[in-house]
Every structure is written in C-alpha cells, then in structure tokens.
C-alpha positions as CSV (number, residue, x, y, z in Angstrom):
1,X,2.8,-167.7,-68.4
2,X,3.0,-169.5,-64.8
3,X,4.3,-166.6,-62.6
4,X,4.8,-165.9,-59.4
5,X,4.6,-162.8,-57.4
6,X,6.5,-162.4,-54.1
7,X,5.8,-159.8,-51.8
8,X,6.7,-157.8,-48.6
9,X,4.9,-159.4,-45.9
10,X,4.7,-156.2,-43.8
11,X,0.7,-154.9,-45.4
12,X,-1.5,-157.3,-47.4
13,X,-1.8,-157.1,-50.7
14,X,-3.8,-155.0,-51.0
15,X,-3.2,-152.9,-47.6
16,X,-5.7,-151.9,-45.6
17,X,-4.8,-148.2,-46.0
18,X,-1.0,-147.2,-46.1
19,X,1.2,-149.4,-48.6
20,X,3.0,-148.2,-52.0
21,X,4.4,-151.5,-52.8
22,X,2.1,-153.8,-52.0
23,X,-0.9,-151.8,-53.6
24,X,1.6,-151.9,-56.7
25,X,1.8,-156.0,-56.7
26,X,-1.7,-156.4,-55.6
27,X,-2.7,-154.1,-59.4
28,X,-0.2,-156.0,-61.3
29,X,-1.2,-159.6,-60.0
30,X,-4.4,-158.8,-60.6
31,X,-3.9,-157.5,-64.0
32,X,-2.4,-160.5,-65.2
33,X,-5.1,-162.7,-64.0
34,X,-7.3,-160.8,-65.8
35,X,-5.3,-161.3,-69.1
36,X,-5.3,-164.7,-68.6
37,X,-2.0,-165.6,-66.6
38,X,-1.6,-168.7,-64.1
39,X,-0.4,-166.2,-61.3
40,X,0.9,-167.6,-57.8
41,X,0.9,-164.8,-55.0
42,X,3.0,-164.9,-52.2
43,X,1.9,-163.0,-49.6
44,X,0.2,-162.3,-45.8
45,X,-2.5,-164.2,-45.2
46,X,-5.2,-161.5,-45.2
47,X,-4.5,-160.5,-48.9
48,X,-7.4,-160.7,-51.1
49,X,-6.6,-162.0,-54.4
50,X,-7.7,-163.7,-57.7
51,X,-4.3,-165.6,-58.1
52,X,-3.5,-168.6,-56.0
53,X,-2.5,-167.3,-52.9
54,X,0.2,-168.7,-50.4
55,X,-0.3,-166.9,-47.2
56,X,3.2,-167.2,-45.8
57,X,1.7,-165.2,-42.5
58,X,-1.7,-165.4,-41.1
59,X,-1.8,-161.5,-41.3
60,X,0.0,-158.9,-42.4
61,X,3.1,-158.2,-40.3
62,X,2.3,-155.2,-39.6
63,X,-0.8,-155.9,-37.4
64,X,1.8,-158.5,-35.7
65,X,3.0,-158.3,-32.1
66,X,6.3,-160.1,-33.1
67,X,9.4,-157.7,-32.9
68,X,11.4,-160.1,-35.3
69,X,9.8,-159.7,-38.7
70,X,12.9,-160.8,-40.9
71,X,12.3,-164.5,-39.9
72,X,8.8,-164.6,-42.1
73,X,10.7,-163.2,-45.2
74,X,13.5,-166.1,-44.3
75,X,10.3,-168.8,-44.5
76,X,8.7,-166.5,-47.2
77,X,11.8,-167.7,-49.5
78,X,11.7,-170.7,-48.8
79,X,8.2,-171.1,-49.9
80,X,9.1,-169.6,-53.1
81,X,12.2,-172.1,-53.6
82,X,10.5,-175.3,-53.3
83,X,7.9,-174.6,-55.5
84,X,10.4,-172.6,-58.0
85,X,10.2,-175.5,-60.6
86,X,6.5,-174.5,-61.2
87,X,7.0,-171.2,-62.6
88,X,8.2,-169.5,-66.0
89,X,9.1,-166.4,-64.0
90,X,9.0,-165.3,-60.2
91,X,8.3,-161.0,-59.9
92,X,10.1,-160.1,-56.6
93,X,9.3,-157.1,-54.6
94,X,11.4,-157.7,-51.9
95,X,14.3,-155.7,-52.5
96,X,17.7,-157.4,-52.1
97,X,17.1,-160.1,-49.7
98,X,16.5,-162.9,-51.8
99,X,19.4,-162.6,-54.1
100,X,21.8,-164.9,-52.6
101,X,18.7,-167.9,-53.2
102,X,18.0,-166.8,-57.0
103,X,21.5,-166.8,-58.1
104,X,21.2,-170.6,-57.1
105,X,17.5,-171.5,-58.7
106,X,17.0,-172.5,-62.2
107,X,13.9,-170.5,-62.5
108,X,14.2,-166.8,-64.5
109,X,13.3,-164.3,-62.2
110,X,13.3,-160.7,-62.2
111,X,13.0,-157.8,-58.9
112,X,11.6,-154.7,-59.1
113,X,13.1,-152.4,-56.7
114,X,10.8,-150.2,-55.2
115,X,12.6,-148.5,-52.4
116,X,15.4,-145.6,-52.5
117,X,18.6,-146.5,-53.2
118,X,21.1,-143.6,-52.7
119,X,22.1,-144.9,-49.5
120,X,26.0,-146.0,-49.8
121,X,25.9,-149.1,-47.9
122,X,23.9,-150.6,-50.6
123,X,26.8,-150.9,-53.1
124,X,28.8,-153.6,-51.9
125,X,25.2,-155.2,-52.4
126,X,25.1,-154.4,-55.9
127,X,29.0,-154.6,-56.6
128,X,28.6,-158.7,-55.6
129,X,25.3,-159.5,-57.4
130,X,25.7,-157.5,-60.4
131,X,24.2,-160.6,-62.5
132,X,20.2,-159.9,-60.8
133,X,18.1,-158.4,-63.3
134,X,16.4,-155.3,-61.4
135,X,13.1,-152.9,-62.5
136,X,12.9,-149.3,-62.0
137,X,10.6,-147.4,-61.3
138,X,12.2,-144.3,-62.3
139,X,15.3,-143.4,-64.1
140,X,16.1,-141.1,-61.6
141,X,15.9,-143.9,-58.8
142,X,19.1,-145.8,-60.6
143,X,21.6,-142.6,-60.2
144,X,23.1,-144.0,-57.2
145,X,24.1,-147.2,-58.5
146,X,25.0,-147.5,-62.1
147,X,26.6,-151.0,-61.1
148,X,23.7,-153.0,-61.1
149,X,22.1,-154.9,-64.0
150,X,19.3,-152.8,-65.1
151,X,17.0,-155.0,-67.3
152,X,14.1,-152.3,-67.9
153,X,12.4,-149.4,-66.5
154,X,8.3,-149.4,-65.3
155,X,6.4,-146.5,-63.9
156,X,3.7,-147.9,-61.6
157,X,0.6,-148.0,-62.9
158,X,-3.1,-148.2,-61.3
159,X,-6.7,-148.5,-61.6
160,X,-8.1,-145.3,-63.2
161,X,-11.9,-146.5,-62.6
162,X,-14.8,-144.2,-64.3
163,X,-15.2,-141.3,-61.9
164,X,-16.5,-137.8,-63.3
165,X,-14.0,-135.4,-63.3
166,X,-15.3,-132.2,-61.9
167,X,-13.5,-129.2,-63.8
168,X,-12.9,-126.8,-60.7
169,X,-10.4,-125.0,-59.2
170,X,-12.1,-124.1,-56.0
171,X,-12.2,-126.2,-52.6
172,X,-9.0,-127.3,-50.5
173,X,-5.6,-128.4,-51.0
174,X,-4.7,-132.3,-50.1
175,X,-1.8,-133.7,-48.8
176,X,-1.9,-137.5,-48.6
177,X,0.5,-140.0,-47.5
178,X,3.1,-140.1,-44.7
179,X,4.2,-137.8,-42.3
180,X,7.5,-137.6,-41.9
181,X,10.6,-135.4,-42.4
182,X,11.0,-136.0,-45.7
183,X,7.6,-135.7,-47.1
184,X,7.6,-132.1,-45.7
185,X,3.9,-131.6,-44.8
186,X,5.3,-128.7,-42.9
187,X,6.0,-126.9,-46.4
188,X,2.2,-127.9,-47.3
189,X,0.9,-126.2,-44.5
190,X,2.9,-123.0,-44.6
191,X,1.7,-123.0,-48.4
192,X,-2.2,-123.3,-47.9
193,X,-1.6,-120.4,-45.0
194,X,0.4,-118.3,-47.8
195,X,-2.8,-118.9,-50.3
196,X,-5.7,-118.2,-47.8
197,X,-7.0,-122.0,-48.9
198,X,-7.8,-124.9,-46.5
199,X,-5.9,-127.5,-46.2
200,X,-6.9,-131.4,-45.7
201,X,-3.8,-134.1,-44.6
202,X,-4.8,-137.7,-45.0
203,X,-1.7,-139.0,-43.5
204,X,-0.6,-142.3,-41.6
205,X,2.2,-140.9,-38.4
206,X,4.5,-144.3,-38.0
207,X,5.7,-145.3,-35.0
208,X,8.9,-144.4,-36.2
209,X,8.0,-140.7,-36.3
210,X,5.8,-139.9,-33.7
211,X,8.2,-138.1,-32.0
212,X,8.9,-135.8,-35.0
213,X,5.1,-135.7,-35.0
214,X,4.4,-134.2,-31.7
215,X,7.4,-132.1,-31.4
216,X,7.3,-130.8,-35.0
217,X,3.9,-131.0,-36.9
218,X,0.7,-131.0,-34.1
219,X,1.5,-128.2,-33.1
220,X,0.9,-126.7,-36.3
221,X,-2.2,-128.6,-37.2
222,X,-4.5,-125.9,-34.8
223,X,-4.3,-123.3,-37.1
224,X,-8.3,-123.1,-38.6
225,X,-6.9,-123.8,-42.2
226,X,-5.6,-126.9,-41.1
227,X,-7.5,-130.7,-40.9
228,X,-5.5,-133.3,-39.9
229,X,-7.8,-136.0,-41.1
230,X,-5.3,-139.2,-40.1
231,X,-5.0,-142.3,-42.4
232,X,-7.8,-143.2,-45.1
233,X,-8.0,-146.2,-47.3
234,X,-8.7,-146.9,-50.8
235,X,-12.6,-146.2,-50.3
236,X,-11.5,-142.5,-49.4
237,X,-8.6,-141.9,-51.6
238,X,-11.0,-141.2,-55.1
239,X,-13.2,-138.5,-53.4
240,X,-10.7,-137.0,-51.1
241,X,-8.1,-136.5,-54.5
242,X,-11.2,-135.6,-56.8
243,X,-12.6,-132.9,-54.4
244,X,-9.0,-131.0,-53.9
245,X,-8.1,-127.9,-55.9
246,X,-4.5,-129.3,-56.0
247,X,-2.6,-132.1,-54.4
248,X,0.3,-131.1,-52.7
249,X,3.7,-132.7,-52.9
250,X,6.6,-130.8,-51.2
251,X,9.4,-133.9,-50.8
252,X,12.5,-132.9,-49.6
253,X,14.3,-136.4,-50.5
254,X,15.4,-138.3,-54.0
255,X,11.3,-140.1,-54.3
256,X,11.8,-143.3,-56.1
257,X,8.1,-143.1,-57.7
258,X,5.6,-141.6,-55.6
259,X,2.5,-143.1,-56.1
260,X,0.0,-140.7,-54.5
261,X,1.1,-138.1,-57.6
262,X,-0.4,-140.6,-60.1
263,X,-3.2,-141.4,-57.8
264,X,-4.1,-137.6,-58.1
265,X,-3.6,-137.6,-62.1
266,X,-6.4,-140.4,-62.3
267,X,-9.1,-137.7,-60.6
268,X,-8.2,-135.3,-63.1
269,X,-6.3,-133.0,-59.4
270,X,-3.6,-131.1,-60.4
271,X,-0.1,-131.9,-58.4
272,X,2.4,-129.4,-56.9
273,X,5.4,-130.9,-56.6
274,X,9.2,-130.1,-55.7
275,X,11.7,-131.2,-57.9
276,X,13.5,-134.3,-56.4
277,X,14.0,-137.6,-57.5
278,X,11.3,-139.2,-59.8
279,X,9.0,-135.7,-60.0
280,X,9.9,-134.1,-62.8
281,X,9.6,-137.5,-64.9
282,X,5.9,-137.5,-63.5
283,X,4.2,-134.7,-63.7
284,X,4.2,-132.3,-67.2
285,X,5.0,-128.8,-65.7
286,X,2.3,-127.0,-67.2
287,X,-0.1,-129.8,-67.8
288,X,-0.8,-132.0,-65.1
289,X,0.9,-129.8,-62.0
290,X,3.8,-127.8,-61.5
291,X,7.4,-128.7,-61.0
292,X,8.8,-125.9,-58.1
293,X,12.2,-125.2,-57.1
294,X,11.0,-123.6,-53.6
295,X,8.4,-122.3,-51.5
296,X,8.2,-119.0,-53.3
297,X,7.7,-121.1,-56.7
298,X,5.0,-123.4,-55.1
299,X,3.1,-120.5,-53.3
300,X,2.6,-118.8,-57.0
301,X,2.2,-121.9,-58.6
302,X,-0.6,-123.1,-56.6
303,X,-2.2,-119.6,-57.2
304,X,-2.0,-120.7,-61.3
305,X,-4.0,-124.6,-60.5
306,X,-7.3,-122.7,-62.0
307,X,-5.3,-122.3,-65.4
308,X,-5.0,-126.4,-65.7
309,X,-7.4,-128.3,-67.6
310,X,-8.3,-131.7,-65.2
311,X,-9.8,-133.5,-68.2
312,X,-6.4,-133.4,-70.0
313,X,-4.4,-134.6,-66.9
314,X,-6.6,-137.7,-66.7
315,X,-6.0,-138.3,-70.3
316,X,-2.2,-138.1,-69.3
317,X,-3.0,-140.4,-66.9
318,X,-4.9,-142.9,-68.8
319,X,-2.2,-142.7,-71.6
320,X,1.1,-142.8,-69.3
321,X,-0.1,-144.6,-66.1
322,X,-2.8,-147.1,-65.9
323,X,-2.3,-150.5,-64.5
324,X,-3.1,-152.1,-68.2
325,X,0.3,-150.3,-69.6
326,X,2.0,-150.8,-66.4
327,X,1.6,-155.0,-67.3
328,X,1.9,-154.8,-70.7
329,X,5.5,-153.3,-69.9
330,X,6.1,-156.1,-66.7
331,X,4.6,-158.6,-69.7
332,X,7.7,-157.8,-72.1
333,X,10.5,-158.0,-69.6
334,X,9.3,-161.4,-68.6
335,X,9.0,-162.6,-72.2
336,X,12.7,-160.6,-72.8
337,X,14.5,-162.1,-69.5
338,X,12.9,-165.8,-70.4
339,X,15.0,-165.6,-74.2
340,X,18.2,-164.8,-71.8
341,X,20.2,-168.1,-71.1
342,X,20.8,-169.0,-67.4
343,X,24.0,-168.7,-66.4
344,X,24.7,-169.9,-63.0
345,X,26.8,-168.0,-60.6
346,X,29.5,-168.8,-57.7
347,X,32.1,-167.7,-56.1
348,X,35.2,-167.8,-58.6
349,X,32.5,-167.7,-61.9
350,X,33.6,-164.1,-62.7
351,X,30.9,-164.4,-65.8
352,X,28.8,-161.7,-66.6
353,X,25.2,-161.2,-67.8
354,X,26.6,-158.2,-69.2
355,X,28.6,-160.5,-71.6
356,X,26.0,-162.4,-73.1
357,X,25.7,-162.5,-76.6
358,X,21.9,-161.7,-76.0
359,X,21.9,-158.1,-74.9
360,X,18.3,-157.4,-74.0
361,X,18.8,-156.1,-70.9
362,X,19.1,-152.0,-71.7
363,X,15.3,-151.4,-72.3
C-alpha cells in the first residue's frame, strides 16, 4: 500500500527523549517499511526515518523559538492535500485538526487519536464530524464520546529488542515520564519511603509545570531515597526499566494508553499501577503488575513484586504489545476502511457512514 503518515510537528519522529505519539508513528512507519509498504512521512525535519520523509519544519517545534506553532500544522496540511492523490491511505496523528480538509479529499484516511478526550468542549467537535473514522488506543479512552465513528481499537505497540531479563526483585523502584499533577510522582515517592526502597525518577518538568515543580515536588526530592535523575532518552530507557524492582505508575487522571507501562513489560519490570483510564486493560493484576485502588493497596502490593515471574510478563508483552502486532492490526483497518465507499460530506448532506450498507466500522 502507498500510505502516508502525518504527524505532530512538536518532537521528531522519533523524539529525542520525551514523546508518546511520535515514538508511536515513528515504530509503526517503520514497521511498515519493513514489511514492504511505499510509506510517505510527514514530519519535522530532524526525524530520522526509512520512509520518504517531508520535513514540513526544519526541526522539531519544540526546539523552536516561535510562539505560534499552529501555523506549521496549517502548512503541515497543506502538504498532505496536494500530494493526497498519491496515496491509498493517509494515518493521521494529529487529533482533530485536520478534519474539516479530509471530509473534502478523495483519499481514505483514517486518525488515531492519541490524546484524552473526556474534556466536554470536544463534543460539538465530534457531534459535527461524526463521519471521520477514528483509532483507539483504549476502550476506556472512547467513554467520553460515544458519538464519534469508531472504526477499530489499537494498543500501541513497540520494539521489544533481545535484552536478558534478569529475574530479581531487589534494586529500586522507577518512575519515568512526566512530572506533573496528574502523573502523581508525589504518590511514588511517599511509596518508596513507606517500603524502605530507593527510588529513581527519570522525568521531563515542562515549562508548563515548573511552578507545580518547585512549589510541590523539589522539595521532596532531598530525602536520601530519592534521585531525581531528569529526562533520559531511548538509549537509557532499556537499562533504567530492566534494572528496577517495579515501575511505578500512580496516575490520578483517565490515561488514554500510557506507554511507559508497556515499555516496562518489554524488560520483563513489573508495573504498579492505579486504576484509571486504560490501566486495568494493560496490565494483568497478578501477572505483569498490580492494579491498586489507593496508597494503602500500592504500598502492600509493591511489598508482593518478588512474587512476579519477569519472564512471563515479557512473554505478555511479546504476545499483546509488540510493534509487529501493533501494524498487523493498523494493516487491517486500512485494508477494512479502503472496501468502505467514499461518501462525501457538506453542509445539508445529513448522510451517515453509520448507514452504509458496508458496516465494517465496529472492530
């Protein structure tokens, strides 16, 4: 298949060091090169790829002094839709932004949302372009809008690589990710204090919460079984997961995915997680982590991480999240949505995909 991939401009594909989605196009792009696949990536610049790349930025927007960043996504589209013609399919990643263009272009086309979407300003979105096909990447994700046009459901999926796993319990807990209210590495720290065991946090502070930073979290980063180790990159990520007794994962909001859990799972680490949004879809309490309902149930739980065998949670892994069976899943929705017959949208067309004689959509 000719296919395009079309994403966020804000961290190359693949980031640097902090960057759910675009670590997630950057495995599936690739993956489909691999098997074979004419793939066209849109994308910063600085993105390293196999695909044909069309650096829409010099560098990722992140890195960019600019303050308006929603003009590159405008010329990012407009990329896409003058070369539309050339592909079977284009994979956005881009959220909503581009739906107004792909109700007008020929081409199939397919988005998978990757964000959260229980904020209520998002339905009048969803109520006016219930004929884009959207991806999950939970079940749990869709709750808030049962409106929109739900073509198929696709955990991520990611390298697993060939790394030993090491069948111990001992060593230090991990947190790794962002730091921020929601992510509660305050409940991660009062937990290694509650269980005597260091504590490592590989974390990127955005500018948007350095102030919760400094007046919530440094503070308690000087007691001695705390390290605040910052942001790693990929290079880091195997031996600081593999090394860790557990990975801890105490969200306090509705997690659309969470990567970082399945990023564990491939170095065999057990996850502690609390149960919100996509968790308890992820990890198989009693197999590869704990599901936990408070800090009571996570301080006993990460007492029991000695009781879990690693091998078998990288089995899990290898069975229920690698990047293969993450494309093979992508590969039947684009075969499915290209069987679907076009039907072009405007204002007064009160047609439905939801009436089409082909109902493929529910996978």
């Amino acid at each position: 298949m000719r296919i395009a991939q079309v994403s966020p401009l804000y961290e190359s594909v693949p980031p640097s060091c902090y960057g759910g989605t675009e670590r997630i196009v950057s495995f599936l792009t690739e993956e489909l090169v691999r098997l074979g696949h004419d793939v066209t990536l849109f994308a910063s610049g600085d993105s390293r790829t196999a695909a044909e790349l069309v650096a829409v930025c010099p560098e990722a927007l992140r890195l960019s002094p600019a303050r308006d960043k929603l003009c590159q996504h405008i010329y990012l589209m407009e990329q896409v839709a003058r070369r539309a013609h050339e592909f079977d399919l284009i994979h956005w990643h881009i959220d909503y932004l581009h739906f107004p263009l792909s109700r007008r272009l020929k081409t199939p086309h397919l988005t998978t949302l990757h964000g959260r979407l229980d904020l209520p300003e998002l339905s009048v979105v969803y109520d006016e372009f219930g004929d884009m096909p959207v991806v999950s990447i939970s079940h749990s994700q869709r709750e808030p809008l049962p409106q929109a046009w739900w073509f198929g459901n696709v955990y991520h999926g990611i390298p697993g690589g060939s790394a030993e796993i090491k069948q111990t319990s001992d060593g230090y807990l991990a947190f790794l990710g962002r730091i921020c209210p929601e992510k509660r590495v305050d409940r991660a720290i009062e937990i290694a204090k509650a269980v005597n065991r260091p504590l490592k946090i590989a974390a990127k502070v955005d500018p948007a919460d350095r102030d919760y930073f400094k007046q919530e979290i440094e503070g308690l980063l000087e007691h001695p079984l705390i390290e605040f180790l910052g942001e790693i990159g990929d290079d880091e990520k195997p031996r600081f997961l593999g090394e860790a007794a557990a990975l801890l994962f105490p969200i306090d909001w509705p997690e659309p995915f969470g990567l970082v859990m399945i990023e564990s799972m491939a170095r065999g680490t057990p996850v502690i997680a609390f149960r919100h949004g996509s968790v308890p879809e992820i990890i198989d309490h009693g197999l590869t982590g704990f599901v936990v309902d408070d800090m009571e149930a996570a301080v006993e739980c990460t007492k029991r991480v000695g009781e879990l065998d690693r091998r078998a949670i990288r089995a899990v892994f290898e069975e229920r999240f690698s990047a293969t069976r993450m494309v093979l899943d992508y590969l039947e929705l684009y075969e499915n949505l290209c069987y679907i017959p076009r039907i072009p949208r405007s204002a007064g067309n009160s047609i439905s995909p939801h009436d089409s004689a082909v109902n493929l959509r529910r996978l």
